[in-house]
N, C-alpha and C positions, 0 to 999 in steps of 0.2 A: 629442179628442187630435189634435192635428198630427204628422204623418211627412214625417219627413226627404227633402229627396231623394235618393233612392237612385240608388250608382252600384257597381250590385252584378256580385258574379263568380261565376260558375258555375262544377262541377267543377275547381277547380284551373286558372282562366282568368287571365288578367291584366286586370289594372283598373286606370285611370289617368281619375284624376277631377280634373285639372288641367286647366284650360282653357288654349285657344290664344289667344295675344296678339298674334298676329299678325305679320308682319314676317318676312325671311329668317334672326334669328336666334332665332327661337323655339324650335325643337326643339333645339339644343344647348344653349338655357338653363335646356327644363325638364326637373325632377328624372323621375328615373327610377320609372316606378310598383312598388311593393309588389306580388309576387306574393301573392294573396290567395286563399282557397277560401270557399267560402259555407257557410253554416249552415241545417239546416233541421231541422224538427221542428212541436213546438206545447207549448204549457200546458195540461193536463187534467186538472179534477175534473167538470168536464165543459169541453168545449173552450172554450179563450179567444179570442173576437174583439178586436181594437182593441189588444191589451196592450202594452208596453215589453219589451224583450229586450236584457239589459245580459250579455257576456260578459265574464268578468272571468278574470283569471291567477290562480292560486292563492294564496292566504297565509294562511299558519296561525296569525301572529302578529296578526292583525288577527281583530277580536272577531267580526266580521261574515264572514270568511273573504274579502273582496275584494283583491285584488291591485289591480295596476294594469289600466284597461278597455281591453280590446282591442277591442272596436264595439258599436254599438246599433244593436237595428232596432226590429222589429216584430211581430204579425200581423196576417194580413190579415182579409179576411170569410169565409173558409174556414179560419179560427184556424192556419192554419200561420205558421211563422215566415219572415221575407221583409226584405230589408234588412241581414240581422247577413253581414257576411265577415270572417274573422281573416285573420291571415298564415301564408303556406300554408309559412311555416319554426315555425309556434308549435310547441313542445313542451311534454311535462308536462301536469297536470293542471288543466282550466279549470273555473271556477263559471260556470254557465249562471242567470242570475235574469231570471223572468218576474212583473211586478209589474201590477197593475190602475189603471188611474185612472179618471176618471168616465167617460169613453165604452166599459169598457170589456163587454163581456155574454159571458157564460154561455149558449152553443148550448142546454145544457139545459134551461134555464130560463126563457131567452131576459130576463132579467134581468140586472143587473149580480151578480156572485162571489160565495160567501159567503165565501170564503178566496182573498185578493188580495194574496198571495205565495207564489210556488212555484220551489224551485232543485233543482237537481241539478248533481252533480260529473261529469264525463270527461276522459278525457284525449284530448289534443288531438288525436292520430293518428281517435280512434274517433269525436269531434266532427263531425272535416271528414271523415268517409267515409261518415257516415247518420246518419238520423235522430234527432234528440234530444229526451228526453221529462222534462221535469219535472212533477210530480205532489205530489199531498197526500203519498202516500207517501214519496217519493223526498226531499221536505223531512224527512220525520221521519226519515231515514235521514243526512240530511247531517248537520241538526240533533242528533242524538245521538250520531255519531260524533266532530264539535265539543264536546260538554262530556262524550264518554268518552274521548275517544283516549289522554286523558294518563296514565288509572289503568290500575290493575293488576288488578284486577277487573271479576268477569261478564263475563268470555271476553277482558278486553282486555288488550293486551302492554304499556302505556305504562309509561313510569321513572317515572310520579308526583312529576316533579320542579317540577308546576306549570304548566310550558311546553308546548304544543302544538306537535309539530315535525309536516313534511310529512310523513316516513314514518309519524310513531305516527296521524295521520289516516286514512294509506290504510287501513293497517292493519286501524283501524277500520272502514273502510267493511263489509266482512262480517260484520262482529259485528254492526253496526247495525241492517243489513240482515235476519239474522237473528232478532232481537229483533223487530223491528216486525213480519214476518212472522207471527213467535208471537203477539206480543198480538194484532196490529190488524188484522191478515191472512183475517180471518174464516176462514180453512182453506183458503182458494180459491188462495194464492200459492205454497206452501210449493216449487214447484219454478222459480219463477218467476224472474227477475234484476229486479229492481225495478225497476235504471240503465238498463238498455236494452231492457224488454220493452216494445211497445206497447200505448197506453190506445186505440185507434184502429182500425176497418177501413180500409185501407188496401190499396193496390192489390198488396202484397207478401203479405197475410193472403188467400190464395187457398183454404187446405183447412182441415178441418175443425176439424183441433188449432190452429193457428194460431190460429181464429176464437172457439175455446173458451178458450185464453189470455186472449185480449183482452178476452173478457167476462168470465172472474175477477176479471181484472186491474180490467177498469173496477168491477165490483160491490165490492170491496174501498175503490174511491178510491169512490167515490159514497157507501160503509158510513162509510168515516173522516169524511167531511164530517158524515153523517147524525148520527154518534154527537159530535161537535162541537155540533151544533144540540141535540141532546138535552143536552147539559151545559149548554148556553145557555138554553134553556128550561126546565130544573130549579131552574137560579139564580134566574129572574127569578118561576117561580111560589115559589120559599121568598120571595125577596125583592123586594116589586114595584119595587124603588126601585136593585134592580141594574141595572148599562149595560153587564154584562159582552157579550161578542160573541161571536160564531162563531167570528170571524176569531181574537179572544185567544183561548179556549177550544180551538182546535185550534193555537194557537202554543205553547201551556203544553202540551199533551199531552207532545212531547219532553224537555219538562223534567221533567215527572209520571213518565216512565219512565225517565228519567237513571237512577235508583235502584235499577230492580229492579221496579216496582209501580206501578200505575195507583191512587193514591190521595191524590190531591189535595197530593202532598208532595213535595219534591225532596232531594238531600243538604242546602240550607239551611232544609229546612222547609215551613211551609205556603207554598203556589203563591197568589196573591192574586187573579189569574183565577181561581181555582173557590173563593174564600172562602163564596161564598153557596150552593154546591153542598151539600146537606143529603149525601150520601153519594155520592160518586166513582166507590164499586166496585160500588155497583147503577147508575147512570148507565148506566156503560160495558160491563155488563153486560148488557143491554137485550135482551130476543131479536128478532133480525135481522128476522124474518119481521113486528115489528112497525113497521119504521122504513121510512121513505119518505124517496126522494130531494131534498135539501132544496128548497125552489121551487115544487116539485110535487107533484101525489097519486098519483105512481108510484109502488108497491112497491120496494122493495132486490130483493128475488126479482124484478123483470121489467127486467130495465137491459138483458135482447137489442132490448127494442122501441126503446128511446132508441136504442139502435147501430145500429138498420135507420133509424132515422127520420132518422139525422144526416147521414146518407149526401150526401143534398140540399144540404146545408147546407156541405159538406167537401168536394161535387164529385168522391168516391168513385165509381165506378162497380161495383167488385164484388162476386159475386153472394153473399150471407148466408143463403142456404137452409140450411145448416149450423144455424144459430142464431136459426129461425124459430119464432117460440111458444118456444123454450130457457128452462126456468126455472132459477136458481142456489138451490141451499141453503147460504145460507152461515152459517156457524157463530159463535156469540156469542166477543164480545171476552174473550180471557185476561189477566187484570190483573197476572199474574203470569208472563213470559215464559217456556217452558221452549224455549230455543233450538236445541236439539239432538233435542227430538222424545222425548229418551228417559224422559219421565215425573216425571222431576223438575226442579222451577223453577229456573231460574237463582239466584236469591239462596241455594237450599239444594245449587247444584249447584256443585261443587269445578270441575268438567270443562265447563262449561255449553255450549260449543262439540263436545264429543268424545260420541258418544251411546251410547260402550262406557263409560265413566265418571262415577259421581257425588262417588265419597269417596277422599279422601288423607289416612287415618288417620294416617300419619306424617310429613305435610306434606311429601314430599322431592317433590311437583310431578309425578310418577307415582300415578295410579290404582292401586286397589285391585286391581281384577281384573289388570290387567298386571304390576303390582310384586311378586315373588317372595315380597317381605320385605315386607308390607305397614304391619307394625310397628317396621321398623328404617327411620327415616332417615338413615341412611350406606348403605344397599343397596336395590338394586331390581331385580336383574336377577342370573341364573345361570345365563349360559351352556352351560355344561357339568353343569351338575346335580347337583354336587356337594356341593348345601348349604351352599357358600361361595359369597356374593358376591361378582360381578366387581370389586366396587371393591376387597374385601379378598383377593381370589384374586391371586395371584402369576402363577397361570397361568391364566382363564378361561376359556381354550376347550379345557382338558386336566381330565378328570373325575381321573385319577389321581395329581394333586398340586395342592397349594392354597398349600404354602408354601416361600419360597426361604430359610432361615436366614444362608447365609452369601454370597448373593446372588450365585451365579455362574453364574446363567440355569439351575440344573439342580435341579428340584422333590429336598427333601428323601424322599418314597419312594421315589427312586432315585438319589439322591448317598448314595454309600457313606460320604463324609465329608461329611454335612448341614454343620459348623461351620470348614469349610475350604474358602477361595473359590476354591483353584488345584490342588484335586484332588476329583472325585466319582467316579471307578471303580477298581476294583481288582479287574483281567481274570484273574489268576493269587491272588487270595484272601488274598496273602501280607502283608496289614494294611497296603502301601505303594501309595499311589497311585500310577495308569498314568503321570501328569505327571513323578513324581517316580524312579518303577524304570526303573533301565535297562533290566529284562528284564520289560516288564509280564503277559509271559506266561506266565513260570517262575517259579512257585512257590519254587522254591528260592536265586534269586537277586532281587538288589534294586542293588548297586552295581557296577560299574566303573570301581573307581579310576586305573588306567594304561588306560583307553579301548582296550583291546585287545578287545574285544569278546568276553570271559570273563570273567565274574562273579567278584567275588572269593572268595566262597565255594567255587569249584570251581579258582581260580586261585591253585597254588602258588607262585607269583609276583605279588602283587596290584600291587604298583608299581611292576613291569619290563612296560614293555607289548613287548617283543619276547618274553616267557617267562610260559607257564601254565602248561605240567606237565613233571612230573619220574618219569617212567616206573619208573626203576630207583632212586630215593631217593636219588640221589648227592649232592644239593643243585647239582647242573647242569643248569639247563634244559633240556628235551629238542632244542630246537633250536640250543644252541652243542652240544652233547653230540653227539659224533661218534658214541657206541656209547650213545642212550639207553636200552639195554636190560640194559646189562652194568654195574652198579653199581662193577666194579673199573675200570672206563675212562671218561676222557670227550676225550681227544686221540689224534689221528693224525698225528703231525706231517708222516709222511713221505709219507700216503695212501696205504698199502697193506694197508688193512685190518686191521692191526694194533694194538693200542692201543699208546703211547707206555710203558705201566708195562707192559706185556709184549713189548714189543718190543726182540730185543737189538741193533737198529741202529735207533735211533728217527728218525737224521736222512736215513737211505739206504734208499728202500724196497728191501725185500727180504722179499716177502713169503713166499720158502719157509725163511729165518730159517735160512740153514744156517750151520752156526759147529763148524769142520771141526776146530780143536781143544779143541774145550768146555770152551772158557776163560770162555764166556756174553757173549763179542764178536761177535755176527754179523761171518762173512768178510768181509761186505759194506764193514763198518767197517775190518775189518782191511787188506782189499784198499786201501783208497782211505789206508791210514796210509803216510807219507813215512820211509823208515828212516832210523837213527839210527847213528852211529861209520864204521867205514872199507868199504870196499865194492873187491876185489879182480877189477882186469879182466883177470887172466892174467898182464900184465906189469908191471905196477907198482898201487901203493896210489892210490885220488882222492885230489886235494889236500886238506887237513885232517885224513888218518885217520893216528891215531896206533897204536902195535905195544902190544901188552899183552901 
């Protein structure tokens, strides 16, 4: 394989791989270099020397998931990756593809691959900040979120409309990831992040859990190869005349579990790589303890010695005491994923993702054990506990009503008028709502018609709002009623206490009513009368009086 010359950037460095032409007008002519960050990592089913490392930008509309390529490199003889820098503004999600050609070997083995493609997804923040791993794993993971993302089934959110978009992918990425753990996972990953955990000792893999990671990790990706070679070799002793491969035979695994199940099938049927596989589910089925790492006559149970041994080879220095003699038992392949751990398989589980839930007897998309109403799909949930569900409850989080009839925000057990939207209390009993009584408190009243703030009931005046009672029955209001006590009076003309029908000077107070010749003229009146004919001044008659 030939490599490029590299004109690489470290940490977030700048890199300008334009040559100088010379002359004093060189630097203003040439272009401005790309801030660029470099990329590092490796390829592991066991580490890749010599490989190709293609980064690509995401696209989900493309069959293959490649975008447009943002750089190529390499690795080196220490299988890390060496030559790839993107641009240190990429954002979003990148496909990272490490592909084999003929120079390229298996540290393991120290042979060329048996599986000579490996990709994994990140996004471009996590890309350029550390280390990146793609694995046997981490392909079945990408691979299977590519032909599940778009459905709506076994744990996935897609619209099923055919089309693969960026989010229904991401999306995907943990379901995938979870599936493949379940089946392929031999038991050894199940806490593990596939995307980002290391297949590697590595100068950051210092203590003990660290070092126990990486040897699950790795014994699972060495187990997925092994059990590839075992479907490879199953074919060719049914069929001597099969040329099935490794490399097919672990390509088709993803498509084998597209489904739901490790049996030789996908949604379109028989898989054509395991045609000659006389039975699929005992294949993969195989107990761990009898397969050996492909290449080699290592055990799957001894893959700590390969990781002490590669050390050399990866220019690791640190110390593996941790995982010296470490044997793994890892657990036979489930052909039938239960992603969730909780016992039952994805294909029979409603919930596959959720490990409190298997079954949605009323399909309303809530579990059994959460869903109140387990049987009603229009309800799932009650609130307040009242035996009504929220969807049907009026009030949901009020145990003591469920239903609004007349819809004026106040639960018919305590709208006095359930079928009237603009009265619900009646604070004095008196069958008229609070909204509608002027006296919502008196019982005995309900209207006030002249707004004098007397009820007409108790106002014997209902439509004079200056008059409510009439003390002495006169039919005079008590307040034009001079004497509202004295039904024979209701004027004083003169104001002196007198009433006008008993008074014999009604227009000259005079309230001691004297009438000095009880004629029934008070004096008062008489006093103030202008006399009348001739008027005698001693010496003569005033003008006008005449003699009689």
């Amino acid at each position: 394989m030939k490599l490029k010359p590299l004109c690489l950037a470290v940490a977030v460095a700048m890199t300008g791989c334009g040559g100088g032409g010379g002359g004093g007008s060189s630097s203003s002519s040439s272009p401005t270099p790309t801030p660029t960050t470099s990329v590092s990592g490796s390829a592991v089913k066991g580490p890749l020397v010599n490989a190709t490392v293609r980064a690509y930008a995401l696209d989900t509309s493309a069959a293959d998931l490649k975008g447009s390529l943002l750089d190529s490199g390499s690795t080196n003889e220490q299988a890390a990756i060496t030559g790839l820098a993107i641009a240190s503004s990429t954002t979003g999600p990148v496909l990272l593809e490490i592909v084999a050609d003929a120079d390229t070997v298996d540290l393991t083995t120290g042979v060329a691959p048996v599986i000579t493609r490996m990709v994994t997804v990140r996004d471009a923040a996590d890309l350029m900040s550390g280390n990146a791993y793609a694995t046997p794993l981490t392909t079945l993971v990408v691979d299977l979120a590519r032909k599940n993302g778009d459905k709506d089934t076994l744990g996935y959110s897609g619209d099923d409309d055919g089309s693969l978009g960026e989010a229904e992918f991401l999306a995907a990425l943990p379901v995938a990831q979870s599936q493949v753990k379940s089946s392929l996972g031999f038991g050894l990953v199940d806490t593990l992040d596939l995307l980002s955990q290391s297949p590697l000792i590595t100068d950051a893999t210092t203590d003990a859990a660290s070092q126990s990671a990486v040897l699950n990790y790795r014994t699972a990706l060495e187990g997925v190869a092994a059990i590839a070679q075992k479907l490879k070799d199953d074919a060719v002793a049914a069929n001597a005349s099969s040329t099935a491969t490794t490399d097919e035979m672990f390509a088709a695994l993803a498509s084998d579990l597209s489904d739901g199940t490790l049996d030789g099938q996908d949604d379109d049927g028989a898989l054509a790589a395991m045609a000659d596989v006389p039975d699929v589910g005992a294949s993969v089925t195989v107990d761990p303890a009898t397969l050996t790492i492909p290449g080699t006559s290592t055990p799957l149970t001894e893959v700590s010695d390969v990781l002490i041994a590669e050390k050399q080879s990866t220019g690791v220095t640190t110390s593996t005491t941790d995982i010296e003699d470490a044997e793994t038992t890892p657990a036979a392949v489930d052909p039938t994923p239960d992603s969730d751990g909780d016992g039952v398989d994805d294909l029979n589980d409603a919930f596959p993702m959720d490990d409190s839930e298997t079954t949605d007897s009323d399909g309303d998309n809530v579990g059994d054990n959460a869903d109140v109403f387990p049987n009603d799909p229009e309800e799932w949930a009650d609130s307040d506990g009242d035996q009504v569900g929220d969807n049907a409850d009026a009030f949901p989080t009020d145990p003591t009503e469920t239903t609004d009839s007349d819809g004026d925000n106040v639960g018919d057990n305590a709208d006095v008028f359930p079928n009237d939207p603009s009265e619900w209390l009646d604070s004095d009993g008196d069958q008229v709502g609070d909204n509608a009584d002027a006296f919502p408190t008196d019982p005995d009243e309900t209207t006030d018609s002249d707004g004098d703030n007397v009820g007409d009931n108790g106002d014997v005046f209902p439509n004079d709002p200056t008059e409510w009672a009439d003390s002495d029955g006169d039919q005079i209001g008590d307040n034009a009623d001079a004497f509202p006590d004295d039904p024979g009076e209701t004027a004083d003309s003169d104001g002196d206490q007198i009433g006008d029908n008993a008074d014999n000077c009604p227009t000259v107070s005079n309230p001691e009513q004297t009438d000095t010749d009880d004629d029934g003229v008070g004096d008062a009146c008489e006093e103030d009368e202008t006399p009348t004919g001739a008027v005698w001044d001693q010496f003569n008659w005033d003008d006008g009086s005449t003699w009689q």
